[in-house]
N, C-alpha and C positions, 0 to 999 in steps of 0.2 A: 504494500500500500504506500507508494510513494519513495524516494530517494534513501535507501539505505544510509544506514551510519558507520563509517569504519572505524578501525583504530586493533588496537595489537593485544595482545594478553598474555597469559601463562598457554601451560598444554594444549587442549584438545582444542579450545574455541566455539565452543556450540553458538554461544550469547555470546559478542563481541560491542561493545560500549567500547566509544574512547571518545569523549564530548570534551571542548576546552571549558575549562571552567569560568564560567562567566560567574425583659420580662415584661412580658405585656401582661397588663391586668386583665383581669378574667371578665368576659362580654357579660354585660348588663341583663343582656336575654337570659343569661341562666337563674330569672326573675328572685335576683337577692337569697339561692340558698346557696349559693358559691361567695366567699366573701376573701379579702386578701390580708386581711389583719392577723398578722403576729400572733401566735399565743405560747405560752411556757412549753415544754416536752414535761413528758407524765414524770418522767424521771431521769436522774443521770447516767447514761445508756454507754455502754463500754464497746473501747476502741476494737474494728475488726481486725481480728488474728489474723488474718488473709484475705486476699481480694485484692482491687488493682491499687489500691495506694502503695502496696509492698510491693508491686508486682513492676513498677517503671521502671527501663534502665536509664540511663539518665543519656541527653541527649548526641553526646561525646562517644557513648558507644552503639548509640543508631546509627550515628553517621558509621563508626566504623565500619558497623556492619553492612550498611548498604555499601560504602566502600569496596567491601571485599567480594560480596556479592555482584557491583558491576566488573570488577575482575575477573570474577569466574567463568567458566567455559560449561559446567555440568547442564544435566537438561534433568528437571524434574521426575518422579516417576519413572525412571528410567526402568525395561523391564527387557525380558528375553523373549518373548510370544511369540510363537511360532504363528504366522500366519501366508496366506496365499499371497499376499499384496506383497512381501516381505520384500528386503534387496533379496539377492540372489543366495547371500549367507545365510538369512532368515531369520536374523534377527530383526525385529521389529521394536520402533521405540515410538514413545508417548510422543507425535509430531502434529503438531497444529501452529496456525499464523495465519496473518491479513495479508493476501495479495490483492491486487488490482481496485484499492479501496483510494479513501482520499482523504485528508486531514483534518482532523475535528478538531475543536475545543474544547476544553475542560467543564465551560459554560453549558456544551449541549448535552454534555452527558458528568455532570457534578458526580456523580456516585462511583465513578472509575477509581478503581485502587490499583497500586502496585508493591508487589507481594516480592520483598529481598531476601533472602536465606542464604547463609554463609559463615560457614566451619572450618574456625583453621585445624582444624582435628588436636591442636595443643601441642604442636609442634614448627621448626623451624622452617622445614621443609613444603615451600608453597606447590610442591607437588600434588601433596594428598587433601589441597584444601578443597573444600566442597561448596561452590556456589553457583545459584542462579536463581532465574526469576518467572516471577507468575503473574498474571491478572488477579484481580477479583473488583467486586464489588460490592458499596455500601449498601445494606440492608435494613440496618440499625445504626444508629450513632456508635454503640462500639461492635458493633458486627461485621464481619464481611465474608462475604460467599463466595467460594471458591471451588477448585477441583480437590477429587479424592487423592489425586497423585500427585499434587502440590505440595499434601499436606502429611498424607502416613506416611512414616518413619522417619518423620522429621523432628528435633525439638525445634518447635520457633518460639518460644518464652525464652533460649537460653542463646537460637542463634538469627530471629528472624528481625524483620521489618519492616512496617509500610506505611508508606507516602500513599496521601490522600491532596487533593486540593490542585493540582496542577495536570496539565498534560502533557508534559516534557518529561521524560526521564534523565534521573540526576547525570551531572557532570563532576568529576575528578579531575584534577590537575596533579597528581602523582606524588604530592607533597602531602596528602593527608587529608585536604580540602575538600568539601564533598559540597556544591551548588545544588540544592532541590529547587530552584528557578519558581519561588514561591509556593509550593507545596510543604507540610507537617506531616513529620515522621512522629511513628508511635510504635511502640513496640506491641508484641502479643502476649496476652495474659492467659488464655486457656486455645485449645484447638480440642476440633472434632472434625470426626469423618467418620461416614456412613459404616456399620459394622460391616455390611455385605462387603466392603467396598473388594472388589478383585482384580490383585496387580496383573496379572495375567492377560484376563478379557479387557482389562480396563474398565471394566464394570461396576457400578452402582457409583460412580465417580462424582460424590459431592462432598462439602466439607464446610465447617463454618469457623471460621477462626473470631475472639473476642480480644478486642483490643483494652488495655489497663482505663481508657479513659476517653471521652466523647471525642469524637472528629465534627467538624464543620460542615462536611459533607452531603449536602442534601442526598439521603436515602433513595432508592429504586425499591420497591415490593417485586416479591417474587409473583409467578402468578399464580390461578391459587388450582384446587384441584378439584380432577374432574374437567378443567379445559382442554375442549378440543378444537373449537375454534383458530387457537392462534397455531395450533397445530396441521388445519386444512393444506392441504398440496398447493403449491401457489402462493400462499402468504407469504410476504414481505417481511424478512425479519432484518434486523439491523445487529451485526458482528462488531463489537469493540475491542484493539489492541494496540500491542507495543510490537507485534511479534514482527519475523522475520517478512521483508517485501520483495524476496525474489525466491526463487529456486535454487537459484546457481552460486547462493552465499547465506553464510551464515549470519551476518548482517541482519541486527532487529532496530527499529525505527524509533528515534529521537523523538517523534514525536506521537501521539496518540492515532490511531486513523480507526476508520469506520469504513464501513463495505454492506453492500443490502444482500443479500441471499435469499432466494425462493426457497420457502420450506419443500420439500421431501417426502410422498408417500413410503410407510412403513416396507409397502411392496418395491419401491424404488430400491431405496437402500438395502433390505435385504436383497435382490435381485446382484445388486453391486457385491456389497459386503459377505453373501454368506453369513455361516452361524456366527463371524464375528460381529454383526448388529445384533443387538439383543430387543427384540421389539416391545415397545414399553419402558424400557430402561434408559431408551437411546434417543435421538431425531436427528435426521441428516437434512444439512439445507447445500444451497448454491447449487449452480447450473455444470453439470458435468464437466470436469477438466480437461484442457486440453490436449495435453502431454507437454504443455510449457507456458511460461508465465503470460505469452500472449494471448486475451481471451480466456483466462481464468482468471476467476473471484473465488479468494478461499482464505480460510483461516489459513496459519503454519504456527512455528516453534515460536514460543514466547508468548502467544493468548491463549495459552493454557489457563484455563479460569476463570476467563474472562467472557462477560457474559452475552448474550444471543437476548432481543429485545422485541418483543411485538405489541405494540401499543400502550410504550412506558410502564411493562413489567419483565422480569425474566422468564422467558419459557426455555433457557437453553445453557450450561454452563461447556465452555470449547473445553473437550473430552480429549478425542485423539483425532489420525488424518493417517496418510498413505503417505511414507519418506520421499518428503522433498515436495509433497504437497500437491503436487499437479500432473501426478500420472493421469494420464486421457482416463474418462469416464469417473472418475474419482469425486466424491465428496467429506465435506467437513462433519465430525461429527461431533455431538454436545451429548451430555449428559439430561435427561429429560425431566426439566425443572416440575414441574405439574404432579410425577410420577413421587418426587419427593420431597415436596413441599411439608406432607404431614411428619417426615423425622428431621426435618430442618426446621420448622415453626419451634418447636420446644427449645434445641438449642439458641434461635434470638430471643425467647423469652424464658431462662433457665434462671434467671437472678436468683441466691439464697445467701442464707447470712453467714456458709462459711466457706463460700466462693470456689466451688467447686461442678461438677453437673449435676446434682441432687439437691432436691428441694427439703429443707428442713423444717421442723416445724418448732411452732414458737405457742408457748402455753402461759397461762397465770394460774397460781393456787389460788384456791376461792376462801382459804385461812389468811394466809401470809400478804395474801394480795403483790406477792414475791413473782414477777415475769422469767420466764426459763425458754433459752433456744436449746434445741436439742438435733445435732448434729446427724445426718443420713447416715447411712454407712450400707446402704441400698435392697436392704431387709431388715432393720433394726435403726435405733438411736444409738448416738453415745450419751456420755453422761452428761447432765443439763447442765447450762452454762446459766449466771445469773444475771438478769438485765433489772437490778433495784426492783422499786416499790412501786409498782401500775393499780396505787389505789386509785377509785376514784372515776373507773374508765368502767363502761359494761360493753364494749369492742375493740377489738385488735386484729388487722390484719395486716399482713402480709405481700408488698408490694413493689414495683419499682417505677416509682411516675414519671421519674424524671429518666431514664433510662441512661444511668450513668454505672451500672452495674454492683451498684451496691444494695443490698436490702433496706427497703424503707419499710416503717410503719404507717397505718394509718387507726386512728383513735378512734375511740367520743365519749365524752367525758358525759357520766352522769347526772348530775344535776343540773346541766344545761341542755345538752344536746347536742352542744358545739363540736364539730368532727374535725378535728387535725391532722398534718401532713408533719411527721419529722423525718429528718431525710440527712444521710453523713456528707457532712462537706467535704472532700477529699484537701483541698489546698487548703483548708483551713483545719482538719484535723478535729473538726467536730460536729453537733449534731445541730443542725437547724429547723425549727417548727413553724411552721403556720395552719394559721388556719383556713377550713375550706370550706366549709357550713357552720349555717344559723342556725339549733335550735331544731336538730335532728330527730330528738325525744321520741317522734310518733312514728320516723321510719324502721316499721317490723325487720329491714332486712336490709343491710349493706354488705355490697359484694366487691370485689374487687379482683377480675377475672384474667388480667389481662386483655388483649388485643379483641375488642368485641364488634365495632366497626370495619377492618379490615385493612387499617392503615399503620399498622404495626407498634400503632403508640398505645398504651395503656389506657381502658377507660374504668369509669368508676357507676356502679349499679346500687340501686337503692330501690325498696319496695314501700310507697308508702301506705297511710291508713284504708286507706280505700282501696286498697290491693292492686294500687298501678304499679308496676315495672317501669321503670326511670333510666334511662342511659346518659351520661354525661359524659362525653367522647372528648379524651384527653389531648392533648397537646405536647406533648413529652415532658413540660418542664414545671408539670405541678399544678396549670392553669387547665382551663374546661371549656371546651364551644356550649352553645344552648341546649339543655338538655332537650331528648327527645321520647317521646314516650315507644314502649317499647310494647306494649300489651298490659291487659287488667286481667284481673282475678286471680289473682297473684298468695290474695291473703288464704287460699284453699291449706296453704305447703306451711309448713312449721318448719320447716328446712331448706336454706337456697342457697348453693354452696358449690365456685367454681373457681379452679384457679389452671387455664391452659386446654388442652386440646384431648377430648374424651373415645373422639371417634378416627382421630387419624389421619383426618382431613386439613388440618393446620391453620384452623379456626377454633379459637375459644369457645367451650359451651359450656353448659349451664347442669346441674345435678339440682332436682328437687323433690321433696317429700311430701305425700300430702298428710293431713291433718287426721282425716276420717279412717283410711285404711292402711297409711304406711307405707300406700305404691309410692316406687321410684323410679321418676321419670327420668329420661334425657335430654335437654333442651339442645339442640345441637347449632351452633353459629352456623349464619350464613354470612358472614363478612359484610352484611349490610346494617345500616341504621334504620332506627325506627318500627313500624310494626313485624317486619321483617326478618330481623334482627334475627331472630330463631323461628329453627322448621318446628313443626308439627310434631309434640312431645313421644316421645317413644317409652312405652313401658320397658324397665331392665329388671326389675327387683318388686320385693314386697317386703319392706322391714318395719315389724310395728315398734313402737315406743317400748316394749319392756324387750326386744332382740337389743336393737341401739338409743341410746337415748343423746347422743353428741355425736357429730361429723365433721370433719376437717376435710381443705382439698387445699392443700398449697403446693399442687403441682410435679414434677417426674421424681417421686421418691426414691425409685428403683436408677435411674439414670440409664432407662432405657428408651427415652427419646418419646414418653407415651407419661399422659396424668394419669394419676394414682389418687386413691381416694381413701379415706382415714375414719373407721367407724369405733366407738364405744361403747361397751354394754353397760346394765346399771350397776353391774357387780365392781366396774373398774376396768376390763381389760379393753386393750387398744388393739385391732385387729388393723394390717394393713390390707388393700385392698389393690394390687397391681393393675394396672390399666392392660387392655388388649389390644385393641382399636378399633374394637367391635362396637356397632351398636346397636347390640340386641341383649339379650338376657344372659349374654358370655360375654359382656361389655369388662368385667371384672375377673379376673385368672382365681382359682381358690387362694382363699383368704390366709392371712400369716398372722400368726399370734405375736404381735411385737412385746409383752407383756401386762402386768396387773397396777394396779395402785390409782389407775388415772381418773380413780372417780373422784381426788384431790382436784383437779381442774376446771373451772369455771367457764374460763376465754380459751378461744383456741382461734390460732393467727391464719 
């Protein structure tokens, strides 16, 4: 896509770089129960043990690392797969890139990341050092989606990097100096990739990497599932990269480009590919190759992970390609975003308080009025951790409004009603409260589900007297658009209790109980607002009042990429409840006795 960039390096040179070095107040409409006034935190709430405050390297060795990284010559995912396409030796490696595309800006596509990794293996010898580079893109403020083979068997917390905010790739002047030409470097706090993921086939090739702290980067949404649409034969999709713009060089491009591509019937590509398309898992776009760069549009080397766009979401992360990118009849091929949206949604909303992929859970004793987090360990707790004295409050949950990756609370304090937001300031090292409603008293049911509209930011649910369902669709950073109502008859359920994604589809929904006989329904997101908001209830269960009398749902306890759901008998014992992704009446795996005692607890977060 455009005029290659040269320049020299160590060994192989796959990747060759050598550049010179050059709060808004909450709207009015949400008719006075959203408010922005201050109020105290319940209590004095203790510094997180882990999480991205600990987790930054400091920016002296981002640079280095992207340094070393545009030095390097490796190519991600590198694998041995035997295939038909192969060279003639047959080995086959993970090859994708932008030919025949044209130069973008940063402007048309804000959400482009670039992904550094680079290992001097802790030695002198710049033979064995291992580096190179990937796409991705922003999802979340500290999220970013990527390929599978970007990411397994990599550390990036301890060797990676990525620049957000520009479209250039960095420049080096050989002195140390590392030019991001206006783009912010951040390092990586957690990674994931898909369990399936398979180095071989290149299969089930997705990944979510979370960054220690917020980027600027206006977000892209994936697209969500069940889209076929943007998948029809024909459609117009748009490729973004850094990668290689010729054949006949390993030369990847200076600057960002883009390239449109006709999607691919599943019969095309497999017709091509053989069993190495995996239908369903896969989608190939662009117009047959030519057997040379004239007359081909295609991904190549270096937009590995970088994402495939059909009407400002992703349906496609650049998977793999045929070496060299432009054998005649050949196309590009992506990882088939729609296909796995539902175990990618929980990794951008996995927030817990002790910074890890499991969701923990957070209690109060109904003596002590003493608050306790209690750490996953992905069938069990560990021992509770103390968060002071939460008299005073008759709810607590479990949240991340501002999506900065730390756990927040959300309150309301008894004798007013007043609901508060405290939330850890990372640059300042402590907890910050306000408050969000007047005078909440009469709302039966405050939820706090995450992502309920479908724009990736956190919203906030409340049920009031009258048994309406209330959405107030977040903003990321603590503030609320006008609420919307969401449905009535609401006050039937003595239980409404949701935190993430039930059925697999990578939309937030809703667990609720009714009053009369104990059924449990499912309220499943539809990624829209308003009455809409949730399909048409699904019976899963029947638990009456003396089976469980308390439920928790704060999300993938198990940290397997699925909500989990948290029941109490009146004896005390806390049973967990694994999620499947079913939603039918096997919505929930058999039950696991986490233990006894917990009929001490009052609130559950």
């Amino acid at each position: 896509m455009g005029t290659p960039v040269s320049g020299s390096g160590r060994h192989r040179r796959r990747i060759r770089i050598g550049l010179p070095v050059a709060a808004v107040g909450i709207a009015a409409a949400v008719t006075a129960a959203l408010l922005t006034s201050s109020a105290g935190a319940a209590s004095a709430l203790p510094q997180p043990t882990a999480g991205p405050a600990t987790s930054a390297p400091s920016l002296g060795e981002l640079e280095r690392r992207v340094a070393g990284a545009v030095a390097g010559d490796d190519t991600a995912g590198e694998t041995t797969r035997k295939s038909s396409l192969s060279a003639p030796t047959g080995a086959a490696t993970v090859d994708a890139k932008v030919i025949g595309g044209t130069t973008t800006g940063i402007t048309s596509a804000p959400w482009m990341a670039q992904l550094w990794y680079h290992d001097d293996r802790g030695t002198a010898d710049e033979s064995d050092d291992l580096g190179f580079f990937c796409g991705g893109a922003v999802v979340a403020p500290t999220k970013i989606l990527t390929a599978a083979h970007c990411v397994k068997g990599y550390d990036w917390h301890t060797h990676g990097a990525v620049v957000t905010g520009t479209a250039q790739l960095p420049a080096t002047d050989g002195a140390g100096d590392t030019d991001l030409h206006g783009g912010t470097v951040s390092g990586v706090w957690r990674q994931w990739n898909h369990p399936s993921y398979s180095s071989t086939r290149i299969d089930n090739d997705i990944a979510v990497l979370t960054l220690p702290s917020r980027v600027r980067a206006t977000p892209i949404r994936m697209t969500t599932s069940g889209d076929t649409a943007s998948y029809a034969a024909g459609t117009g999709a748009k490729v973004y990269g850094w990668g290689r713009t010729t054949s006949t060089s390993q030369n990847v491009s200076g600057t960002l480009k883009t390239a449109t591509l006709p999607i691919q019937s599943d019969t095309t590509c497999a017709n091509y590919y053989g069993a190495d398309f995996v239908k369903g898992h896969m989608v190939c776009a662009g117009k047959p190759a030519t057997g040379s760069d004239t007359g081909t549009t295609s991904a190549c080397n270096g937009d590995s992970g970088g994402p495939l766009v059909v009407g400002n979401r992703i349906v496609g992360v650049v998977s793999w390609g045929v070496q060299d990118c432009v054998a005649r009849g050949a196309y590009s091929v992506f990882a088939k975003v729609t296909t796995y949206v539902g175990a990618a949604y929980p990794r951008i909303d996995d927030t817990n308080v002790s910074g890890d992929h499991r969701a923990d859970l957070w209690v109060r004793n109904s003596s002590s009025k003493a608050g306790y987090s209690l750490d996953s360990k992905g069938s069990s707790f560990a021992a509770r951790e103390s968060w002071g004295s939460w008299s005073g409050v008759d709810v607590v949950l479990q949240t991340d409004l501002d999506r900065d990756g730390h756990q927040d609370l959300l309150y309301r304090s008894t004798a007013t009603g007043d609901v508060h937001w405290t939330h850890y300031v990372a640059s300042s090292g402590s907890w910050a409260t306000k408050q969000l409603a007047d005078n909440w008293k009469t709302r039966t049911r405050i939820v706090t589900p995450g992502d309920v509209t479908g724009d990736y930011l956190p919203d906030l649910l409340s049920v009031d007297s009258a048994g309406v369902l209330w959405i107030y669709p977040g903003k990321g950073n603590g503030t609320f658009a006008a609420r919307v109502k969401a449905g009535s008859g609401w006050n039937q359920y003595n239980s409404v209790r949701g935190h993430g994604d039930f059925n697999g589809d990578g939309r937030a929904d809703l667990i609720a109980r009714g009053k009369a006989d104990g059924s449990l329904y499912l309220y499943k997101g539809t990624g829209k607002a308003g009455t809409g908001a949730f399909a048409a209830r699904v019976k899963v269960r029947t638990w009456s009042s003396t089976t469980y009398n308390a439920f928790d749902a704060v999300g993938d306890v198990s940290g397997d990429g699925r909500a989990d759901f948290l029941a109490r008998t009146p004896g005390g014992t806390l049973y967990l409840y694994k999620g499947t992704g079913k939603a039918t009446s096997e919505i929930f795996a058999t039950r696991i006795e986490i233990g006894t005692g917990y009929q001490q607890y009052d609130i559950w977060g």
